[in-house]
C-alpha positions in Angstrom: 121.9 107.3 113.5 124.6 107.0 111.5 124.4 103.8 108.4 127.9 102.1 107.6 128.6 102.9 104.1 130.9 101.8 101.4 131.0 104.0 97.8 133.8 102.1 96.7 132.3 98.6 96.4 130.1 99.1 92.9 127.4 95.9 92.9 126.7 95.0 89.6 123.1 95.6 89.0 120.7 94.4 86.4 117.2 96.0 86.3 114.0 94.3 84.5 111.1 96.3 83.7 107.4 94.9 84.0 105.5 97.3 81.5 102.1 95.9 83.1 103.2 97.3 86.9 106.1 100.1 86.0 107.5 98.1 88.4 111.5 97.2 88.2 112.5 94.3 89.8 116.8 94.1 90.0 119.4 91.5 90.0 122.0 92.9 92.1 125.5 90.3 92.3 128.0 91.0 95.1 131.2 92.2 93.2 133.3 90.5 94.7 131.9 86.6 94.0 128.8 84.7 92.4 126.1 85.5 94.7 123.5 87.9 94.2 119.8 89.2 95.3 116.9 89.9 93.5 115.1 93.0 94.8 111.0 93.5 94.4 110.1 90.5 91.9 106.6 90.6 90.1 104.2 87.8 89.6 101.8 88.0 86.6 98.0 88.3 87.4 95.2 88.9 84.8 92.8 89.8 87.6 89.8 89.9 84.8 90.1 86.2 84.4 91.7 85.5 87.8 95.1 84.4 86.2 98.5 83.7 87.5 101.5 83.3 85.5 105.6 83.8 86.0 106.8 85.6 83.1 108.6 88.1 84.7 109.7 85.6 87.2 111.0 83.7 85.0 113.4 86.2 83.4 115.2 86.7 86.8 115.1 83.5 87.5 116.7 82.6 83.6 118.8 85.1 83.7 120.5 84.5 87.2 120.9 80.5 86.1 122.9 81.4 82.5 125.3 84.1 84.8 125.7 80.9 87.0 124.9 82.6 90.6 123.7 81.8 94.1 120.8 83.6 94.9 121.0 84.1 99.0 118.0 87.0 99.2 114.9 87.9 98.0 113.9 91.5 99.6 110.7 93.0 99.6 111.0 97.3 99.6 107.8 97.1 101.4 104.0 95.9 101.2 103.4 96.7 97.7 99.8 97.5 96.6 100.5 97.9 92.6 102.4 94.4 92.1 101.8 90.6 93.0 105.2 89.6 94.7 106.6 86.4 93.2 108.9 85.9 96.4 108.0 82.1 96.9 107.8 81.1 93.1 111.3 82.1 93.3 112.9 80.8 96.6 111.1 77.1 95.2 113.5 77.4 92.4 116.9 79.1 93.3 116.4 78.9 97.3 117.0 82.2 99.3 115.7 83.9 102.4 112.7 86.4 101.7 113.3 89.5 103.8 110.7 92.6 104.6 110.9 95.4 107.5 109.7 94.0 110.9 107.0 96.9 110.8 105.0 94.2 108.3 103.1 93.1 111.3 101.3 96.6 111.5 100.4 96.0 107.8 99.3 92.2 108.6 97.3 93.5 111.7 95.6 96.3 109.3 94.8 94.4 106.7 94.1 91.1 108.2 91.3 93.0 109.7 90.5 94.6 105.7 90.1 90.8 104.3 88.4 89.7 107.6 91.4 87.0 107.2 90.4 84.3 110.5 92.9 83.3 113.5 94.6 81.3 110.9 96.3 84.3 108.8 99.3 84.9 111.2 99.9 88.5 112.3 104.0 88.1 113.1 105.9 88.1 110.1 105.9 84.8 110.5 105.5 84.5 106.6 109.0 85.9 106.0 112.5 84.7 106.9 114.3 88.0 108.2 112.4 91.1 110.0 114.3 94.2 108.9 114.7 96.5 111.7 116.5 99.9 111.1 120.3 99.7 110.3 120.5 96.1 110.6 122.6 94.3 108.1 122.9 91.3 105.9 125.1 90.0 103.1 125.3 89.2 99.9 127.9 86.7 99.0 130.9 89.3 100.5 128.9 92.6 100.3 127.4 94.2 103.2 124.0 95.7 103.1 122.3 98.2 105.3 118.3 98.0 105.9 117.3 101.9 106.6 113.4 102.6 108.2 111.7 104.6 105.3 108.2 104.8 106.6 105.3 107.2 104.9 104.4 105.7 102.0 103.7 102.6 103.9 104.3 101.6 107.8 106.8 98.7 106.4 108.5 100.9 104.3 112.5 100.2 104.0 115.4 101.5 101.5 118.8 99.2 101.0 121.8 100.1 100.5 124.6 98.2 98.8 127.8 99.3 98.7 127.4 102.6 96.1 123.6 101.5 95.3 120.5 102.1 97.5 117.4 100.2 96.5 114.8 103.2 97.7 111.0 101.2 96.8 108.5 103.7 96.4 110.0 106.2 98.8 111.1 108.2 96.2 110.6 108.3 92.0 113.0 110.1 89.8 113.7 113.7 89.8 110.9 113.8 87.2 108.7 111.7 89.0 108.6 112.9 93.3 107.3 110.7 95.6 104.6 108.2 95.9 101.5 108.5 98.1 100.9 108.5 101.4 97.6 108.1 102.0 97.0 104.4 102.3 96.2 103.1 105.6 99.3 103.4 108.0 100.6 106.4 105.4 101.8 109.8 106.5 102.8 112.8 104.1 105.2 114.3 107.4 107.1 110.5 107.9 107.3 110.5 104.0 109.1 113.6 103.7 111.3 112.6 106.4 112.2 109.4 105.6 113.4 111.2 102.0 115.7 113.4 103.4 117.2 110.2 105.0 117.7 109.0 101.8 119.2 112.6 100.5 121.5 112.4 103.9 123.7 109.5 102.0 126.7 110.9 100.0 125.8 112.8 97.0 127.4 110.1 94.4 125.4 107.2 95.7 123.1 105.3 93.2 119.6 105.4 94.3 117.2 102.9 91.9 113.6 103.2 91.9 110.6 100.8 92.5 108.7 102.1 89.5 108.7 104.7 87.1 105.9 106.1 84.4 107.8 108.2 82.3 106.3 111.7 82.8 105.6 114.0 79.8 106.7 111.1 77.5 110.1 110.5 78.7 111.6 106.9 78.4 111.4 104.9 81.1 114.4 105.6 83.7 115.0 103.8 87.3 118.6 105.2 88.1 119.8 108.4 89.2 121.8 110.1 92.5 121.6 111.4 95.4 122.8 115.0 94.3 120.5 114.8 91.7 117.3 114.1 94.0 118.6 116.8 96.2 118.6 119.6 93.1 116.1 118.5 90.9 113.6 116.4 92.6 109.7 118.2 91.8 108.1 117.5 95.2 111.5 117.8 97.8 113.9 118.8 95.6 115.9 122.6 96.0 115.2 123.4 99.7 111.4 122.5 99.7 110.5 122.3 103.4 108.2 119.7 105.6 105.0 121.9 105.2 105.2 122.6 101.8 105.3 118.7 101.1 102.6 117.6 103.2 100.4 120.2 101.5 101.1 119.6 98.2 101.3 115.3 99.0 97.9 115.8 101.3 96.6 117.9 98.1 97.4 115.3 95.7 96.8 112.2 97.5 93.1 113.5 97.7 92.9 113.7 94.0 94.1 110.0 92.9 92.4 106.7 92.5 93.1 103.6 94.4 95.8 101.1 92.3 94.0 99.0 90.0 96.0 95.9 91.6 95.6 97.2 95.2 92.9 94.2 96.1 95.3 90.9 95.1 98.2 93.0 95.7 97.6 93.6 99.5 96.8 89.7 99.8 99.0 88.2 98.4 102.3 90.6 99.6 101.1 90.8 103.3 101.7 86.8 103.0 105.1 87.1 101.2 103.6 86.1 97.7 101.9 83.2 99.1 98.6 82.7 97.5 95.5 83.0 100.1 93.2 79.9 99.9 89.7 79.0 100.3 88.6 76.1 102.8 88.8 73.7 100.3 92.5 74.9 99.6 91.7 76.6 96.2 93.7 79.9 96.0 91.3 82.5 96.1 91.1 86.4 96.2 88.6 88.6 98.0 86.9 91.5 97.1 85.7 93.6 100.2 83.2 96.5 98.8 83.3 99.9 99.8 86.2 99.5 102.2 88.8 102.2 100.2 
């Protein structure tokens, strides 16, 4: 399939930096006129004392108020299971549509059964405003953006790109970096190395910005680099790696890594678009299913 795409429209993009999650969370405006996204927010938890706060929220939210812009989308990359989503916190204050792939139903129906969530938990997307479904498009203000199927990591996996800049989640991590996981439920080490090389298919110059980043060996943190640079450099696909060779090494690995220490809210919480599950009494309230991963 080819994906309509524009390198000469340059979105201006601001990335923030949650040091609790090495998650980045981005601001990207349409150049072309005051509206703007936000791309893969984070909502504080202290999951020792069962805490929710908006710090990080906040800063988007402050920051997108001073620049005086609309705010027409709130996208979700996927189902994230190392960061709380602070999709509705947002949309309450600036408005917005929340959008996520359409392949979050097979997340809902896989971990609605997890939580043992009751007929009540809705299993259609229902929770989100737009389903993503591969090369479908949206705007921003004047700028068109492309939603591309990136599934491996997760089943609801999606990259998008904006004009020069492609928002990739956790299907890739800088050169440095490689790929994330594929061994949650609903994963797959062979979709994961093919949905990269859909990624390394766009033109060499585009801008690809990561979900999260740990500095490796040290290194600051980073969250931008290109195509051609993935392509040459990248440690787990990078210089002519093949299909086998990354499922070994990704099966391999996968085998030898803990689960996120956020996955248990995380899953919740993002399965319901950042919406809080409650209790009977209408409390918000986690669960804690033991020996389940």
């Amino acid at each position: 399939m080819t994906y309509p795409v524009d390198l000469s429209v340059k979105p201006d993009v601001s990335a923030h930096f949650d040091e609790a999650t090495n998650t980045i969370s981005y601001i990207v405006k349409d150049p072309a006129s005051d509206h703007c996204a936000i791309v893969d927010s984070v909502m504080d938890i202290d999951y020792a004392a069962g805490r929710i706060t908006y710090d990080h929220a906040d800063a988007l939210i402050a920051e997108i108020e001073a620049r005086g812009l609309t705010l027409d989308w709130i996208i979700e990359t996927h189902v994230h299971a190392d960061h709380l989503s602070a999709a509705p916190y947002i949309q309450q204050r600036l408005g917005g549509k929340i959008g996520v792939g359409d392949k979050i139903m097979i997340v809902q129906e896989t971990f609605g059964k997890f939580f043992n969530e009751g007929t009540e938990f809705q299993r259609d997307g229902s929770q989100f405003d737009a389903l993503f479904k591969d090369g479908d498009t949206y705007k921003i203000g004047e700028l068109e953006v492309v939603a591309l199927y990136t599934p491996g990591h997760t089943p609801a996996c999606m990259v998008h790109v904006m004009g020069n800049a492609a928002f990739v989640g956790d299907t890739l991590f800088m050169p440095d970096g490689g790929s994330a996981r594929a061994d949650f439920p609903g994963g797959d080490a062979g979709q994961l190395y093919d949905s990269i090389q859909k990624v390394l298919s766009l033109p060499d110059e585009m801008r690809l910005f990561m979900c999260h980043d740990y500095g490796p060996n040290g290194r600051d943190i980073a969250w931008e680099t290109t195509v051609a640079d993935e392509k040459a450099n990248n440690i787990h696909v990078g210089g002519g790696k093949t299909r086998d060779d990354f499922i070994r090494f990704r099966t391999e690995r996968d085998a030898q890594l803990g689960m996120p220490k956020l996955i248990i809210p995380a899953l919740q919480v993002n399965m319901r678009a950042g919406d809080l599950p409650m209790d009977k009494d209408g409390n918000p309230t986690l669960k804690v299913p033991l020996n389940r991963l």
